[in-house]
Backbone as CSV, one residue per row, in Angstrom:
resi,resn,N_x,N_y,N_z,CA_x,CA_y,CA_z,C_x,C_y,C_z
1,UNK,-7.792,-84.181,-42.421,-7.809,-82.735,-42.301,-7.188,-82.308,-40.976
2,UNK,-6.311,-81.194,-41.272,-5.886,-80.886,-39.652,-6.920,-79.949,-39.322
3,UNK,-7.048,-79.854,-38.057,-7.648,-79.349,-37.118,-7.540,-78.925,-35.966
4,UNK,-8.033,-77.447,-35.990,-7.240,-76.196,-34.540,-8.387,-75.952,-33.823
5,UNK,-8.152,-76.265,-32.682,-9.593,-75.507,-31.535,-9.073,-74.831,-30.407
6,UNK,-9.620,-73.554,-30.565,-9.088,-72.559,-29.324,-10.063,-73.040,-28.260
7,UNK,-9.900,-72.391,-26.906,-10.492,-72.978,-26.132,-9.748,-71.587,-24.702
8,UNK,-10.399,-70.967,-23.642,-9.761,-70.354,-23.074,-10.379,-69.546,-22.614
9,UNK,-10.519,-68.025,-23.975,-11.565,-67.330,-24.098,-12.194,-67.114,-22.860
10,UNK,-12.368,-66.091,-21.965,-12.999,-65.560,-21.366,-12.964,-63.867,-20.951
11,UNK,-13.813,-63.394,-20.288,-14.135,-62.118,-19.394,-12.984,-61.682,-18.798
12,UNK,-11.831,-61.094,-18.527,-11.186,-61.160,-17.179,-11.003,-59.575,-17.091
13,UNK,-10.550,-59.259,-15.743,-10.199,-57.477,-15.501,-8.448,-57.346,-16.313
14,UNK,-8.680,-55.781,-16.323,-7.668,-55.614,-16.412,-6.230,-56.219,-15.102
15,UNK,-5.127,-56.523,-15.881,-4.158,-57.302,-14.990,-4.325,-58.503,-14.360
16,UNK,-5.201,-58.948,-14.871,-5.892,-60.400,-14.716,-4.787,-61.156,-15.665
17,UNK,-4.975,-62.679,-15.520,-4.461,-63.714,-16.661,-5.076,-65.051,-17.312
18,UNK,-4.827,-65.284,-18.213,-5.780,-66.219,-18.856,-4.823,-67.453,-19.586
19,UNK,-5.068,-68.606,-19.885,-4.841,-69.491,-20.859,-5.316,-69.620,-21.544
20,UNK,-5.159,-69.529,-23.112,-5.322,-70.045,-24.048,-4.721,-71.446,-24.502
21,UNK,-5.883,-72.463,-25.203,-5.108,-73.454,-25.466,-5.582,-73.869,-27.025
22,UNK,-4.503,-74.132,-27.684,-5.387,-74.726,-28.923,-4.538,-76.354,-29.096
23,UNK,-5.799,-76.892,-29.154,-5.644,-78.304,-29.511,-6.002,-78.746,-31.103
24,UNK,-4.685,-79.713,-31.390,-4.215,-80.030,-32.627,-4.753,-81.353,-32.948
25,UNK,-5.713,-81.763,-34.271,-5.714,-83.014,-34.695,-5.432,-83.160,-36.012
26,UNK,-5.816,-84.339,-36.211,-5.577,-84.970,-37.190,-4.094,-85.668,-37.933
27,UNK,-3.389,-84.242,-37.662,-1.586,-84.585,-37.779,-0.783,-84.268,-36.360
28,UNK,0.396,-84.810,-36.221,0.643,-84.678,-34.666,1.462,-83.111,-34.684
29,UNK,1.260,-82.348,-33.622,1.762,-81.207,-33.535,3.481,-80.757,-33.817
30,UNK,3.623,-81.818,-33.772,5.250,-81.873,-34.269,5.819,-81.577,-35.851
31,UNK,4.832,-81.675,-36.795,4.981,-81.085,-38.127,4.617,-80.030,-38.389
32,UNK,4.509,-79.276,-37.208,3.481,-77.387,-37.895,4.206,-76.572,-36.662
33,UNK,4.418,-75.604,-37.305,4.912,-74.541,-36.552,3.487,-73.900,-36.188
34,UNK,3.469,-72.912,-34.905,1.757,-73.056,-34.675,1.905,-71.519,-34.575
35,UNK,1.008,-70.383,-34.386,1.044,-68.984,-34.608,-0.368,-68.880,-33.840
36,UNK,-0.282,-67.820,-32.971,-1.252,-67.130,-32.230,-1.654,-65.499,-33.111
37,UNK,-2.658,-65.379,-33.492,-2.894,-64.351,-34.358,-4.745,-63.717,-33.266
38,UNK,-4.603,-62.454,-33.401,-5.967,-62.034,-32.846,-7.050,-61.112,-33.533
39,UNK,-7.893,-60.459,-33.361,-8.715,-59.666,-34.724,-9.574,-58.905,-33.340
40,UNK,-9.160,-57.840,-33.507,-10.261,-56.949,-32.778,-11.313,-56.487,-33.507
41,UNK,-12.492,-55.783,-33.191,-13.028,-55.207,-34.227,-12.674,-53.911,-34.739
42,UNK,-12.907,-53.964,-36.169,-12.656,-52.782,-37.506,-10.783,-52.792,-36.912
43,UNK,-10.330,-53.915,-36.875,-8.793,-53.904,-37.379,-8.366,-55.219,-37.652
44,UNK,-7.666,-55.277,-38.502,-6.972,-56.336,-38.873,-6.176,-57.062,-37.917
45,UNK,-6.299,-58.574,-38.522,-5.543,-59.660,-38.194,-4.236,-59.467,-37.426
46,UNK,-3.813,-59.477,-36.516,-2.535,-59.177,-36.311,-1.435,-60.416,-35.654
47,UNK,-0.696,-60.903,-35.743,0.412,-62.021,-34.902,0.491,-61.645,-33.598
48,UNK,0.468,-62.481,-32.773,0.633,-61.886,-31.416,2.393,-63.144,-31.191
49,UNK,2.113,-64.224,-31.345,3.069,-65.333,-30.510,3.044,-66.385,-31.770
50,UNK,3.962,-66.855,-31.589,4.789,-68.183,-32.784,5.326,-69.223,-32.326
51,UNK,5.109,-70.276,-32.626,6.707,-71.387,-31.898,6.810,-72.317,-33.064
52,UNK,8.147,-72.898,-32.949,8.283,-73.741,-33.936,7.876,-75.121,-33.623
53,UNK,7.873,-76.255,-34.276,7.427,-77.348,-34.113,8.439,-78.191,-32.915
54,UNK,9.271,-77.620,-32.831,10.335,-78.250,-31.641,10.628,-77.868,-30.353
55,UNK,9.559,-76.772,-30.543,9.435,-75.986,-29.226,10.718,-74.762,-29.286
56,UNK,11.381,-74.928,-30.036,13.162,-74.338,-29.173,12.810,-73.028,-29.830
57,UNK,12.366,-72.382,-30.744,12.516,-71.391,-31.322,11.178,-70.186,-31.341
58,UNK,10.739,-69.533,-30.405,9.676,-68.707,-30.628,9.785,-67.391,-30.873
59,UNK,8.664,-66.718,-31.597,8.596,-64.831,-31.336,7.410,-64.629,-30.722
60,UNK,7.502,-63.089,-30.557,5.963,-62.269,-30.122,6.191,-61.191,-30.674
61,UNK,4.766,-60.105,-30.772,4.795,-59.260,-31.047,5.220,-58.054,-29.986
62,UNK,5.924,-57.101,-30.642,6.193,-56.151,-29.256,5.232,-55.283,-28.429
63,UNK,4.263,-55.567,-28.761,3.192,-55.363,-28.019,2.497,-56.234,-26.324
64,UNK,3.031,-57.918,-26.875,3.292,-58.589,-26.287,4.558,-59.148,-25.117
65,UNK,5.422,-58.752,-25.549,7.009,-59.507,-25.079,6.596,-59.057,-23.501
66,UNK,7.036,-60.087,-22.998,7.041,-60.048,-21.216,5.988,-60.359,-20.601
67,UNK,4.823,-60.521,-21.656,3.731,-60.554,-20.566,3.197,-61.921,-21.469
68,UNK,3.212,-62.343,-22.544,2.634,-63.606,-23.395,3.382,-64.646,-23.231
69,UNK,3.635,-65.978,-23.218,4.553,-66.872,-23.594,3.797,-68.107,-24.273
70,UNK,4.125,-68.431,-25.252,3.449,-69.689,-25.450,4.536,-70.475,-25.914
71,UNK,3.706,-72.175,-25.765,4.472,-72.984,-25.150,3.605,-74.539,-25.572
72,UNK,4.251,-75.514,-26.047,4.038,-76.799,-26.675,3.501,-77.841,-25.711
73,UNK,2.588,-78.722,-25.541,2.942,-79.798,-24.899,2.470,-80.863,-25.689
74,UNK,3.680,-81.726,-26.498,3.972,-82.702,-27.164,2.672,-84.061,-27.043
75,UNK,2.709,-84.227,-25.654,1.911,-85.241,-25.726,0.352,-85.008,-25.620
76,UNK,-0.248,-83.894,-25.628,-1.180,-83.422,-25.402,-1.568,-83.233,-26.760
77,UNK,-0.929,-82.758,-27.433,-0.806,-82.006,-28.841,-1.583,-80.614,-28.968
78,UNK,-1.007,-80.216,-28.311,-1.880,-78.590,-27.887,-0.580,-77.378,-27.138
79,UNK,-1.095,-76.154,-27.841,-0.354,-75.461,-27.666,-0.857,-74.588,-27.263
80,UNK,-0.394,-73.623,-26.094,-0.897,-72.980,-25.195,-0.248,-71.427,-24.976
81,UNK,-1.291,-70.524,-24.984,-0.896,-68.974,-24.677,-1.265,-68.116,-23.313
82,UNK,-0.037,-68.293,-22.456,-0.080,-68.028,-21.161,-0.412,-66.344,-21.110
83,UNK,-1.499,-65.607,-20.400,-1.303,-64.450,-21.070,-1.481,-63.873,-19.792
84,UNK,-0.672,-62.718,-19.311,-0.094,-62.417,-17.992,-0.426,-60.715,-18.445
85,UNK,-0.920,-60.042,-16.948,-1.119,-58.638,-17.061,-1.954,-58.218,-18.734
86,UNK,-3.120,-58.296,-18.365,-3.813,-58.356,-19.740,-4.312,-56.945,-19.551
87,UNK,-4.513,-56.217,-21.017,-4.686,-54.442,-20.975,-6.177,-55.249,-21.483
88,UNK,-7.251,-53.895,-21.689,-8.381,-53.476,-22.162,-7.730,-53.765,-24.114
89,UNK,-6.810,-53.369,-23.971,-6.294,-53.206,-25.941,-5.857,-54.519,-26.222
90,UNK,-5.504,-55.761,-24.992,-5.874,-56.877,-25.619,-6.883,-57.937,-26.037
91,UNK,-8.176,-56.755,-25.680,-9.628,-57.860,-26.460,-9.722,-57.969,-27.409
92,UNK,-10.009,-59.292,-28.096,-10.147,-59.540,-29.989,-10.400,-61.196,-29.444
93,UNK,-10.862,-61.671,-30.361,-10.748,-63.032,-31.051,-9.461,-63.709,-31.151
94,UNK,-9.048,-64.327,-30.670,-7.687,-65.074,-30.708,-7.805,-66.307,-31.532
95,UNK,-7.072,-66.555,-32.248,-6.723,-67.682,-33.429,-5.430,-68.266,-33.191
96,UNK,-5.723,-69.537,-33.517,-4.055,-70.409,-33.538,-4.340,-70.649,-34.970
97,UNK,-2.956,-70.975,-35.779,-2.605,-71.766,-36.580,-1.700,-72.389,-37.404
98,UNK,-1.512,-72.965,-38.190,-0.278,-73.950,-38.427,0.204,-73.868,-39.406
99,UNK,1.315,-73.820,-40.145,2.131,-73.646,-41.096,3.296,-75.213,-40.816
100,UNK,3.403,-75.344,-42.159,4.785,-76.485,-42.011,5.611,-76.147,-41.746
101,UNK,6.311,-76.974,-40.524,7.583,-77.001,-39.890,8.506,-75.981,-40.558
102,UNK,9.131,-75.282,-40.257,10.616,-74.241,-40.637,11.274,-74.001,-39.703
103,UNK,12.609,-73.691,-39.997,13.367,-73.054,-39.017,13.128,-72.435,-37.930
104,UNK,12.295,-71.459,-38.653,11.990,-69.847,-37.702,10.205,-69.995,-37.991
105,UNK,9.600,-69.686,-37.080,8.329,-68.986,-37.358,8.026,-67.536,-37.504
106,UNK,6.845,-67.492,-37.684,6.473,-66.134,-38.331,5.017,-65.784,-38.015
107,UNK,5.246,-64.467,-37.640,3.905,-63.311,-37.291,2.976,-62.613,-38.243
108,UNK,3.246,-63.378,-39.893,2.377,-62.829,-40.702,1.405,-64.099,-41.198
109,UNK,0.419,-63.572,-41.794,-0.626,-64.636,-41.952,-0.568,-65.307,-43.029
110,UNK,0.144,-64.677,-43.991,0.424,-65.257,-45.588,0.913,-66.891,-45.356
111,UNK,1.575,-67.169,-44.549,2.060,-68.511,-44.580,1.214,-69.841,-43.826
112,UNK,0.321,-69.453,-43.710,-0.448,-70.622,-42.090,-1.268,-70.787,-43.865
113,UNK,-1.462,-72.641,-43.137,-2.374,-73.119,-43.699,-3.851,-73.308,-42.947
114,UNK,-3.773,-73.699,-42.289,-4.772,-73.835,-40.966,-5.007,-73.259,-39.790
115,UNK,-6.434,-72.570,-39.974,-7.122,-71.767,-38.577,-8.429,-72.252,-37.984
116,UNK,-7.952,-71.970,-36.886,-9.072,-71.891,-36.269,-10.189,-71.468,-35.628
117,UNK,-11.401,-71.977,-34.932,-12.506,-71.097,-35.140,-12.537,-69.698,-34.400
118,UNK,-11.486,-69.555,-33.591,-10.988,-68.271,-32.327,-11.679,-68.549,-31.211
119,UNK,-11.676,-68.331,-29.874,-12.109,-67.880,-28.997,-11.891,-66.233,-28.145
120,UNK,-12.821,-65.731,-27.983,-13.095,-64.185,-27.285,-12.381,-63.972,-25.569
121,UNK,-11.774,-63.093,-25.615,-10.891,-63.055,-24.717,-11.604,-61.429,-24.746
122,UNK,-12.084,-61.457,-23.876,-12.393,-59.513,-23.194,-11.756,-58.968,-22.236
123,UNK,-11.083,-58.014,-21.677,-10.514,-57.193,-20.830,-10.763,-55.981,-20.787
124,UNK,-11.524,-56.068,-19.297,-12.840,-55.268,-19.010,-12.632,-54.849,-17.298
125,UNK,-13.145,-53.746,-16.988,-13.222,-53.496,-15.504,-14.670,-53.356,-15.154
């Protein structure tokens, strides 16, 4: 079974920054394109960040661009969401998960096979 664990999750102020990391088992991170998705409450699921299994190819949401980056490390097998200048409108539950390898990744949820359990990320003064 593959398997996603966020890990990161915390309290921080506004313009603060955080890591997110989700670590990959069972299959090696090199066959799944991996997707950062978050859930605030009373709103839906939304994509925040994507990368492909080779690292070379990522998106974000434009809500995100400039201030998110995420980013592979192969031998670790964990993939990580650097998250820079954080608003109050980015608290939710953060989720990674994995879809088979493609070209391009993607910010909708229809395609991931595997999620994980989220960790809580608050941005708070």
């Amino acid at each position: 079974q593959l398997l996603l664990v966020e890990s990161g999750g915390d309290l921080v102020q506004p313009g603060g920054s955080l890591r997110l990391s989700c670590a990959v088992s069972g299959y090696a991170v090199d066959y799944y394109n991996i997707g950062w998705f978050r859930q605030a409450p009373g709103k839906e699921r939304e994509g925040v960040s994507c990368v492909t299994s080779s690292g070379g190819v990522t998106d974000s949401a434009d809500s995100v661009k400039g201030r998110f980056t995420i980013s592979i490390d192969s031998p670790k097998n964990t993939v990580y969401l650097q998250m820079n200048s954080l608003k109050p409108e980015d608290t939710a539950i953060y989720y990674c998960a994995a879809e088979w390898a493609g070209r391009r990744c993607r910010l909708t949820t229809r395609e991931y096979d595997a999620w994980g359990q989220g960790t809580q990320v608050t941005v708070s003064s």
